[in-house]
C-alpha positions in Angstrom: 101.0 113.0 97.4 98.1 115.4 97.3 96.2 116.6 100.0 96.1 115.5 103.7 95.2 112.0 104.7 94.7 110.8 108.2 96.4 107.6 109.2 95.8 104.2 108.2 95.8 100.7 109.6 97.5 98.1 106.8 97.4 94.2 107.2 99.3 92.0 104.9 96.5 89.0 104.2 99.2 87.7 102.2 102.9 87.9 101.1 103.7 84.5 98.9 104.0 84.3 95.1 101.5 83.0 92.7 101.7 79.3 93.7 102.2 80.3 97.4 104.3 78.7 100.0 105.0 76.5 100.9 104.5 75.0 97.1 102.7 72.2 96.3 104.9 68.7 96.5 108.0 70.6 97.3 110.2 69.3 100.3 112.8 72.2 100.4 113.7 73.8 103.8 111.3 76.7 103.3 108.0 74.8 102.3 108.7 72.5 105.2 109.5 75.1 108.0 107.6 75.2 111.0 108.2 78.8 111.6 104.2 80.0 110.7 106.0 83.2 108.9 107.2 81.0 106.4 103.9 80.0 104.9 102.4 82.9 102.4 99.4 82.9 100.6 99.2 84.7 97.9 99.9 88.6 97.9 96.9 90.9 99.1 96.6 94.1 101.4 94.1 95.6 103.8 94.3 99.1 104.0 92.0 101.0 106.2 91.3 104.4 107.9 88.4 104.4 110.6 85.5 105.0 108.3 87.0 103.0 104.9 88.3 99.6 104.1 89.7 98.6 100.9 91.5 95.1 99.5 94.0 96.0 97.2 93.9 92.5 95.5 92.0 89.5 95.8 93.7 85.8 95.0 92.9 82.5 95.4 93.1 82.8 99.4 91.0 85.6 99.2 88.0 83.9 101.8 90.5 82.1 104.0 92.5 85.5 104.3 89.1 87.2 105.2 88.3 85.2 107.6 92.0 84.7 109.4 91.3 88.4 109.8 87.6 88.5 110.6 86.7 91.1 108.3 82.8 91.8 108.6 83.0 95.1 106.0 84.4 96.1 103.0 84.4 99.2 101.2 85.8 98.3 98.2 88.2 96.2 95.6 91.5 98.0 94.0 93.0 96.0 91.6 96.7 96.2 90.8 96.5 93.9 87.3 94.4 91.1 86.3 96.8 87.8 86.4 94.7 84.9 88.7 97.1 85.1 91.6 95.2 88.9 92.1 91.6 88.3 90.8 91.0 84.8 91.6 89.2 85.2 94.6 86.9 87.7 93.0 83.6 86.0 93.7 83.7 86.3 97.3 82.3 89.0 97.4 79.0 88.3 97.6 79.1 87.4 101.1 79.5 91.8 101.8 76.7 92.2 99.1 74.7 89.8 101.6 76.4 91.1 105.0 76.6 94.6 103.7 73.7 95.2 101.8 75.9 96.8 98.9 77.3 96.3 95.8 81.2 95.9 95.6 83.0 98.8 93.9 86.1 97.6 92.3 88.6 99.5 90.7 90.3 98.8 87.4 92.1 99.6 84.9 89.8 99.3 81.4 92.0 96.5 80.6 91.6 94.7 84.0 88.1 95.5 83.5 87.6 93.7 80.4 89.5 90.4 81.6 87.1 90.4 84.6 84.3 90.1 82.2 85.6 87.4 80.3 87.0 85.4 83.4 83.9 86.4 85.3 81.4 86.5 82.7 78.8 85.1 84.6 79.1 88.0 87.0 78.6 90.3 84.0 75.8 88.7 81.6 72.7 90.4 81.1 70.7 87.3 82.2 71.6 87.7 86.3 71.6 84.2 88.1 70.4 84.7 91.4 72.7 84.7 94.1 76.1 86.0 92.5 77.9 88.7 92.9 77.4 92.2 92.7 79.6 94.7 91.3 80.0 98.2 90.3 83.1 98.5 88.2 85.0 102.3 88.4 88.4 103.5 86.2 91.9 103.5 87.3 94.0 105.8 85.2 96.7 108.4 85.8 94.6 110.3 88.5 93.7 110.3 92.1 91.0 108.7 93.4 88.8 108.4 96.5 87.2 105.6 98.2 85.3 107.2 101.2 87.7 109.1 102.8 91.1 107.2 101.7 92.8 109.7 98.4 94.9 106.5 96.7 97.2 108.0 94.0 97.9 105.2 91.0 101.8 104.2 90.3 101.9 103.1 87.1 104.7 100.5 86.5 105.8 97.5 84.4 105.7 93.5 85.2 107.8 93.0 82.3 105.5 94.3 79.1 102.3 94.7 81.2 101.4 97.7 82.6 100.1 97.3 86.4 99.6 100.1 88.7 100.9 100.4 92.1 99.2 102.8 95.0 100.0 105.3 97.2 97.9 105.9 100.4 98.9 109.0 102.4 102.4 107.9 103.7 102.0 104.2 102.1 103.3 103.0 98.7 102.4 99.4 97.6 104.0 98.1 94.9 104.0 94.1 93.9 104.8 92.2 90.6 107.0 94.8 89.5 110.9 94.8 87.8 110.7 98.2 86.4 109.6 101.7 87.8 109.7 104.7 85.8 111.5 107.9 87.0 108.2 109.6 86.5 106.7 107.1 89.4 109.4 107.1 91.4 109.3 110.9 92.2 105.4 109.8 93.4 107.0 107.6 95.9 109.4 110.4 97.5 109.0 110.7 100.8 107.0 107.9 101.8 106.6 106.5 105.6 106.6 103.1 104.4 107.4 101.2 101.1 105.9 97.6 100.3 107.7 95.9 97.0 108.4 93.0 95.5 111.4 90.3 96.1 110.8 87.5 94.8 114.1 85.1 94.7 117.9 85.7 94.4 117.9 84.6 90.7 117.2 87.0 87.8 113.1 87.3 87.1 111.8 88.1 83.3 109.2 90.2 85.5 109.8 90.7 89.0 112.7 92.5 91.2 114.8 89.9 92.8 116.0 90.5 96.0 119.3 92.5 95.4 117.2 94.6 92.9 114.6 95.6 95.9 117.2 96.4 98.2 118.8 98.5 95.8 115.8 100.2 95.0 114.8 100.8 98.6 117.8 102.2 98.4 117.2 105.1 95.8 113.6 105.4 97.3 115.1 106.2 100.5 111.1 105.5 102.3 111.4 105.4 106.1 111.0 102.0 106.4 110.3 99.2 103.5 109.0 95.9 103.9 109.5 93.7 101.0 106.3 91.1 99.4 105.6 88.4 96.6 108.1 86.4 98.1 109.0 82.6 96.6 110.2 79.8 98.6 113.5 80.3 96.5 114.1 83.3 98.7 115.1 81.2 102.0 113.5 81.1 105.4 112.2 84.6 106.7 114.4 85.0 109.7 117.5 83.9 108.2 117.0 86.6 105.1 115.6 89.1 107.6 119.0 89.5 109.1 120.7 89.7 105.8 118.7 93.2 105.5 119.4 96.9 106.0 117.8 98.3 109.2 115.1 99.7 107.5 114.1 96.4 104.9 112.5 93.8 106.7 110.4 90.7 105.0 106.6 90.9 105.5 104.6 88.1 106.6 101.0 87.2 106.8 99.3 88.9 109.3 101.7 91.8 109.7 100.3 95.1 110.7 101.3 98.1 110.7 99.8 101.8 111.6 101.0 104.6 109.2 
């Protein structure tokens, strides 16, 4: 990872796949827990130093995960790829352009870009409506980038054919929706504090790591500590797979912070 970076502070707003859990009109063990670390809205991450805060992702829950954590500022949007469960929630931020006095950065890929025009468009059209967002879109590709004082180095990996990006952070590498990382990536990831990946389920994915596949790649990582995300009901209840894991592997939940 170039350069220096001072730590950060990261919150999980959410861990659950794209339908959440517990899942709508499902009666399994897992949706019906009362254990609070078994509900998961969908996947999103706060990552902040003391001057910068950035969302890597914003979903559905996007506003009730903002305001479970009280968040009053915001820097800026990273975007890892542009399926609903990680844009949906885009329009919320008009309430920083109105609390903030700014307009949004968010960060794309050009592809991401051009499917938030078309699922955004009112955002985007040349006749402005008052009152909607307000957004300055800025390019993801191969290099680093800054937002205020955080350097975030792109990861770019594969949700079965679609290129997404992943992030590194100083010590912090967050990677979700992914079942393939190249060996190019993977040397970006060496020596990471702490590791954030996908497990979705036990059963074979066309497009995410299951479970054995995350351990095993924690495994080759070798990070200091991993936490694993994007998590289905089909996985089983959080404490009873949490003592399945290695030492280091633990399952995220919503609300979990960390300082790295």
């Amino acid at each position: 990872m170039p350069g220096y970076q001072m730590p950060v502070k990261v919150t999980f707003l959410g861990t659950g796949t794209s339908q959440g859990v517990p899942l709508i009109g499902c009666d399994c063990t897992v949706c019906k827990s009362p254990n609070a670390k078994d509900r998961r809205l969908r996947t999103s991450v706060m990552v902040e130093s003391a001057k910068t805060r950035i969302v890597i992702d914003s979903g559905p829950d996007f506003r009730q995960q903002l305001l479970r954590e009280q968040v009053k500022r915001l820097d800026a949007l990273v975007l890892t790829h542009e399926h609903k469960d990680h844009i949906a929630g885009l329009d919320e931020v008009r309430a920083f352009n109105f609390i903030n006095k700014m307009r949004m950065p968010v960060f794309a890929t050009p592809r991401v870009q051009a499917a938030l025009k078309r699922e955004f468009a009112y955002i985007f059209s040349d006749e402005k409506y008052p009152g909607i967002p307000e957004v300055d879109l800025y390019e993801i590709g191969e290099e680093v980038f800054n937002v205020g004082d955080l350097i975030v180095e792109p990861l770019s990996i594969l949700h079965y054919r679609l290129p997404i990006k992943g992030f590194r952070i100083g010590g912090f590498v967050y990677i979700t929706d992914a079942n393939f990382i190249p060996d190019e990536e993977k040397k970006k990831i060496a020596g990471a504090d702490v590791l954030v990946i996908n497990a979705l389920r036990r059963e074979p994915h066309i497009s995410h790591f299951t479970f054995s596949e995350a351990v095993e790649m924690v495994k080759e990582l070798k990070p200091r500590k991993a936490y694993f995300t994007h998590i289905s009901h089909q996985l089983g209840l959080h404490d009873e797979v949490n003592r399945e894991l290695p030492g280091n592997i633990e399952l995220a939940f919503d609300g979990l912070q960390l300082i790295i």
